[in-house]
GUTIMAR-17133 format. One record per residue (C-alpha): x, y, z; residue number from 1; residue in three letters. Coordinates in steps of 0.001 Angstrom, whole numbers. Layout:
N
((X Y Z) NUM Ala)
...
This chain:
197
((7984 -10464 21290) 1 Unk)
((9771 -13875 19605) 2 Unk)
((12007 -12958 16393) 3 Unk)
((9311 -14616 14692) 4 Unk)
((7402 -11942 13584) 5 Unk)
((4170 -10470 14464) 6 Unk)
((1370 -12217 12127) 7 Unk)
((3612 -15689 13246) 8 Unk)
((3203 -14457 17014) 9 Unk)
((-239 -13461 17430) 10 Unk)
((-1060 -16741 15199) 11 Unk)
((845 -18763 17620) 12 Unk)
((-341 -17006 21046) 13 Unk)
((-4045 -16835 19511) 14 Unk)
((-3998 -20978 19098) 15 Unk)
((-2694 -21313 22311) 16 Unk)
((-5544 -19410 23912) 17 Unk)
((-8119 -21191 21591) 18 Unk)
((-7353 -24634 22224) 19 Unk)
((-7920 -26845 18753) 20 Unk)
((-11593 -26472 18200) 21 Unk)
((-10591 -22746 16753) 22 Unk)
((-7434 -24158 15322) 23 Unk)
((-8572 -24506 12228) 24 Unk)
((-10428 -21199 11686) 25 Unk)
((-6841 -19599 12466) 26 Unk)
((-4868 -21081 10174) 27 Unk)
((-7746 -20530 7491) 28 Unk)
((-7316 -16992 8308) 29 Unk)
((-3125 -16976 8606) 30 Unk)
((-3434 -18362 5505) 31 Unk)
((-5620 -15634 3698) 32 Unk)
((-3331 -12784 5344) 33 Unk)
((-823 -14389 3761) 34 Unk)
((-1750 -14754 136) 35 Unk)
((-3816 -11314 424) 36 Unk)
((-400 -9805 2007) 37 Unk)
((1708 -11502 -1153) 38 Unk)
((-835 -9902 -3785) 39 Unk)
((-1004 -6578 -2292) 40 Unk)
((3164 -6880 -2358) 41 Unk)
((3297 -7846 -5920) 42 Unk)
((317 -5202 -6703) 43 Unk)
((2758 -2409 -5241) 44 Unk)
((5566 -4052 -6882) 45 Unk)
((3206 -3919 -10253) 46 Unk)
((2305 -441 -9770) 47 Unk)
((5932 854 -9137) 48 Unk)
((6317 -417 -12323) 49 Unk)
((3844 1561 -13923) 50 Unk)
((4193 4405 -12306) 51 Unk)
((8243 4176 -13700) 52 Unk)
((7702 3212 -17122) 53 Unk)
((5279 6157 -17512) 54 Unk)
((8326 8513 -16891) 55 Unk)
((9714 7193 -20111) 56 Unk)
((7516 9185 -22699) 57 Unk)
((3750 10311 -23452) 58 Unk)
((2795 7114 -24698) 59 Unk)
((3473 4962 -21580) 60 Unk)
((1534 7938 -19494) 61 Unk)
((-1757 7692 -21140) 62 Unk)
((-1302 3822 -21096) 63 Unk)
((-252 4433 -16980) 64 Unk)
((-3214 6389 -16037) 65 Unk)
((-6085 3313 -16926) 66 Unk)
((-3409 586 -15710) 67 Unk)
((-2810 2395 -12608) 68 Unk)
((-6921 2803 -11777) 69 Unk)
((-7427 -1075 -13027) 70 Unk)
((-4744 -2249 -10939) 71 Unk)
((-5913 -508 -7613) 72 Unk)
((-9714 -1334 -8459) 73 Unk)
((-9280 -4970 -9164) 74 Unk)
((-6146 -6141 -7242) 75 Unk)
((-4834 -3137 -4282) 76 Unk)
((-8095 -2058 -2647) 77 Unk)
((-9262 -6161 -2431) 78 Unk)
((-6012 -7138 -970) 79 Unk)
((-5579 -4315 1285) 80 Unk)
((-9293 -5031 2256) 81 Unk)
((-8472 -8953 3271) 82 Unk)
((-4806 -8343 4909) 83 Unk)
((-5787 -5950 7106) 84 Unk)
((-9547 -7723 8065) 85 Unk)
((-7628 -10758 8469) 86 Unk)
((-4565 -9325 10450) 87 Unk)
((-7538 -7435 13138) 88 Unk)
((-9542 -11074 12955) 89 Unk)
((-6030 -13154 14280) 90 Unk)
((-4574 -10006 16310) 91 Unk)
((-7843 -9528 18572) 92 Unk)
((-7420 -12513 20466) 93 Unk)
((-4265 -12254 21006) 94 Unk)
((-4520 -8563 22280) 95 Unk)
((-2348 -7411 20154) 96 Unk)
((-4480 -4533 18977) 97 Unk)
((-2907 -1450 20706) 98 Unk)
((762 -2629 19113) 99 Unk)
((2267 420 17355) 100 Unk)
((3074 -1965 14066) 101 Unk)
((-889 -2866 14127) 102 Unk)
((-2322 154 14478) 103 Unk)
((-97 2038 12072) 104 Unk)
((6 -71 9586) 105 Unk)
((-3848 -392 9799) 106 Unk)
((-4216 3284 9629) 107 Unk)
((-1865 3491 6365) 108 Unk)
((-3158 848 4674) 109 Unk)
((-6960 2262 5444) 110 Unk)
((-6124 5909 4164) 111 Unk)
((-4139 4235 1420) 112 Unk)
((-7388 2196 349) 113 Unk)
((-9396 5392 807) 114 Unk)
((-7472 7836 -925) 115 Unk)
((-7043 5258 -4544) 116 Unk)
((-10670 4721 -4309) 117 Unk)
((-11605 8212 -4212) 118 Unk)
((-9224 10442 -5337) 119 Unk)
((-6615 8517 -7582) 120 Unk)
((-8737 6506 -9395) 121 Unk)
((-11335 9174 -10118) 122 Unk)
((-8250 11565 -11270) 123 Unk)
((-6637 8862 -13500) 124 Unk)
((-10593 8213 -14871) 125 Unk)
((-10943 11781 -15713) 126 Unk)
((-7765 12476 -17303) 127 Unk)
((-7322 9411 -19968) 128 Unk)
((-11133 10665 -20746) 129 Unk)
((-9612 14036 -21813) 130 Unk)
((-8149 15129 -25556) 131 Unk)
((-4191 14417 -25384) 132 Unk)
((-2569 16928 -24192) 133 Unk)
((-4947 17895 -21346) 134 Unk)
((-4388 14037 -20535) 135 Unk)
((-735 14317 -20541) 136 Unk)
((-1047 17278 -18219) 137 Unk)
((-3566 15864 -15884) 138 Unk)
((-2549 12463 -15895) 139 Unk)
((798 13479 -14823) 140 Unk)
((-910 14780 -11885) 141 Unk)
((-2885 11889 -11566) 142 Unk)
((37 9447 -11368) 143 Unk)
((2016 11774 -8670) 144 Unk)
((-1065 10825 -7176) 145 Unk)
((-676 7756 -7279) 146 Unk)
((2900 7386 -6344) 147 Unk)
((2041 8896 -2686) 148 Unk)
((-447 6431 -2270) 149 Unk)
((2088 4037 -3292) 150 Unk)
((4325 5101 -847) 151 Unk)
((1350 5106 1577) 152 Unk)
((1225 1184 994) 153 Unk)
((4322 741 825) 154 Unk)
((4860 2090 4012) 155 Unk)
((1677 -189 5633) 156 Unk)
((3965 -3225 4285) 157 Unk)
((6972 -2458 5703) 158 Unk)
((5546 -1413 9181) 159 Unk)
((3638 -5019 9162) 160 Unk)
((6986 -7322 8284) 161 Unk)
((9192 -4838 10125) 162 Unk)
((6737 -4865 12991) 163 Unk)
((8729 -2008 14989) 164 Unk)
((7610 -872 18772) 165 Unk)
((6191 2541 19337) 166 Unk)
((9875 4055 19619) 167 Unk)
((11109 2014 16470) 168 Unk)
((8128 3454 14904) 169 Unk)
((8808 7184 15324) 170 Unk)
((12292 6377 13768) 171 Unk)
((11348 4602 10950) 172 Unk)
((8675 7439 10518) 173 Unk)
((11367 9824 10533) 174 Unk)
((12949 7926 7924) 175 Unk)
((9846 7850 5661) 176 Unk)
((9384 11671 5641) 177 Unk)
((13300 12409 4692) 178 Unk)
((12062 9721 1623) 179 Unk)
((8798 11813 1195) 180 Unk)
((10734 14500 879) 181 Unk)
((13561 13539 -1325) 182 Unk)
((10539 11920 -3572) 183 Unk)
((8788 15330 -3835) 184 Unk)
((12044 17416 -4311) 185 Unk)
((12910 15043 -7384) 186 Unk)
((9308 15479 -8400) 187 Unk)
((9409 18846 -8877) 188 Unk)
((12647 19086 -10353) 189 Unk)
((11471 16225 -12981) 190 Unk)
((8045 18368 -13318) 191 Unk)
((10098 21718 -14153) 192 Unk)
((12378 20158 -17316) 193 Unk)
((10842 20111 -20408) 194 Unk)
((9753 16398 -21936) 195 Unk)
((10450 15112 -25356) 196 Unk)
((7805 15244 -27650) 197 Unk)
């Protein structure tokens, strides 16, 4: 593959097949990857955000738990939806489908989508619904939630600019889950010291 990148190459090799009748409905689509790929960036971006302000006292997690389901209903699970629709549409032709950046990064980004729609945004819903301190205490939850989906997506991203081979991709794997790891570790050290009230 060219050091141009993967969405640039299977843009590039898919006009070339199409001739310039189709020209057109490729660069419509490069060009929604694009700006869907740049909001779901700056919607992770957003969310880490959240997600580390709401370390900072109880306040800022009750506020987290109804930004954190508002952002993924109205901004993640859209752009998610039209990067990776878009990235199949202009990777088909080319036959780039059985690449290991595709498919991975495909398969992250789906469970990602999956798992805010119907398990972090339902937990966030419930717990800022709750009295106060059951809110604190489930929305804590709720937002740990939320960070592995984060690093689900985050993940998806990185695999589709990186765009590694199949043996690049078991490394960088291997690199996520020492992160995963550290994340959780820290987690539950965080989770075991008492807050300020």
């Amino acid at each position: 593959m060219p050091p141009m990148g993967m969405g640039a190459y299977a843009f590039h090799h898919s006009s070339t097949h199409f001739g310039s009748a189709n020209m057109d409905m490729f660069l419509v689509l490069g060009l929604l990857h694009l700006a869907a790929g740049f909001v779901w960036a700056a919607g992770v971006l957003i969310l880490a955000l959240i997600l580390l302000a709401a370390r900072r006292d109880d306040d800022a997690t009750i506020r987290a738990l109804s930004e954190a389901a508002h952002l993924g209903r109205r901004v993640l699970r859209p752009a998610i939806l039209v990067t990776v629709a878009t990235g199949l549409a202009l990777a088909a032709p080319a036959g780039l489908l059985g690449e290991a950046s595709i498919v991975l990064s495909t398969a992250l980004a789906v469970v990602a989508m999956v798992a805010g729609a119907t398990v972090v945004a339902p937990a966030c819903e419930q717990a800022s619904g709750m009295p106060r301190g059951a809110a604190l205490i489930r929305g804590r939850h709720a937002l740990r939630l939320a960070g592995l989906d984060l690093g689900g997506q985050g993940a998806a991203i990185g695999l589709m600019i990186l765009a590694p081979g199949w043996g690049g991709a078991a490394i960088l794997g291997g690199l996520v889950a020492c992160l995963v790891l550290a994340g959780a570790l820290l987690n539950e050290a965080e989770a075991g010291e008492p807050r300020p009230v």
